[in-house]
Each structure stands twice: as C-alpha cells, then as structure tokens.
N, C-alpha and C positions, 0 to 999 in steps of 0.2 A: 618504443615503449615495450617494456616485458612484458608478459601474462599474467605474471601476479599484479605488476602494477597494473595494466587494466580491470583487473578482478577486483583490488583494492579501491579503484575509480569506481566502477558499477556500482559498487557496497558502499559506499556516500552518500553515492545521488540517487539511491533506492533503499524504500523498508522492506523488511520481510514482513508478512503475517505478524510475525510474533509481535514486532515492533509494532504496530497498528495497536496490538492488542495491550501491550503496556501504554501505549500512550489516551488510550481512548479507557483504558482499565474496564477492560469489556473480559467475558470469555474469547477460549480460542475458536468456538463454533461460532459467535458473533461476529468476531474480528475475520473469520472466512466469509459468514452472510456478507459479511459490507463488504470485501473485495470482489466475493463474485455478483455482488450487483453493480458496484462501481465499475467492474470488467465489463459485465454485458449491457448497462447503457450507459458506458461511457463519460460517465463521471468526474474521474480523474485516470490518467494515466497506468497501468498497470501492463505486465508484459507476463504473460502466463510462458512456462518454459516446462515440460512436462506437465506435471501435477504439484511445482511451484510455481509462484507470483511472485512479482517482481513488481513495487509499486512506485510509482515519479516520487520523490520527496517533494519537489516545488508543489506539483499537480495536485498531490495527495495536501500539501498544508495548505493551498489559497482555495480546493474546495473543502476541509473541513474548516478553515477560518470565517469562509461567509457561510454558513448553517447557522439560521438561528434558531432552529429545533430539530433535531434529529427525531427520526419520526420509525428509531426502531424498539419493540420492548422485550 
C-alpha cells in the first residue's frame, strides 16, 4: 500500500475538529472542548498527533449516538 493510499485510509476512518464541528453545528471552540474532553477521559477514540486530533469515526458515532443529553452550553 502507498502513502497516500494510507493517508487517504486514515481520512475515512477519522474526523477532524472541523468535521465534529459541522456535524454537531457547534462552534470550533466547542467542537475542540468536546475532543479535548473526549481525549482525556476517554470517551471515544481520539489520536492527538502534535497540536492535531485525529478522532475514531466508529468511536466518535456509537458514543455521540447513545447521548441522551449532552450536557455542554
């Protein structure tokens, strides 16, 4: 497998921030709150790589699927 096709594998099966933040239609200060709390207690899935995150797609949709109230304002 090439590099870009891994690159393009990765970019699948993870969001970015930004994606988080279009699908929950939050801001993007929001959409970092939730990953750096999903990060540090483990939540769902996330792979911090510098000063980006990298978050599970599966991880991230079966824990915001069972939320029956998100509890940020």
């Amino acid at each position: 497998m090439s590099k870009e096709n891994a690159n393009q594998d990765i970019e699948l099966e993870t969001y970015l921030v930004s994606d988080i933040q279009r699908k929950l239609r939050c801001s993007k200060n929001k959409a970092y709150e939730i990953v750096k709390r999903g990060y540090s207690e483990r939540l769902f899935s996330v792979i911090k790589i510098g000063n980006e995150y990298r978050i599970a797609r599966k991880s991230f949709d079966y824990w915001f699927a069972n939320q029956h109230r998100l509890d940020y304002k």
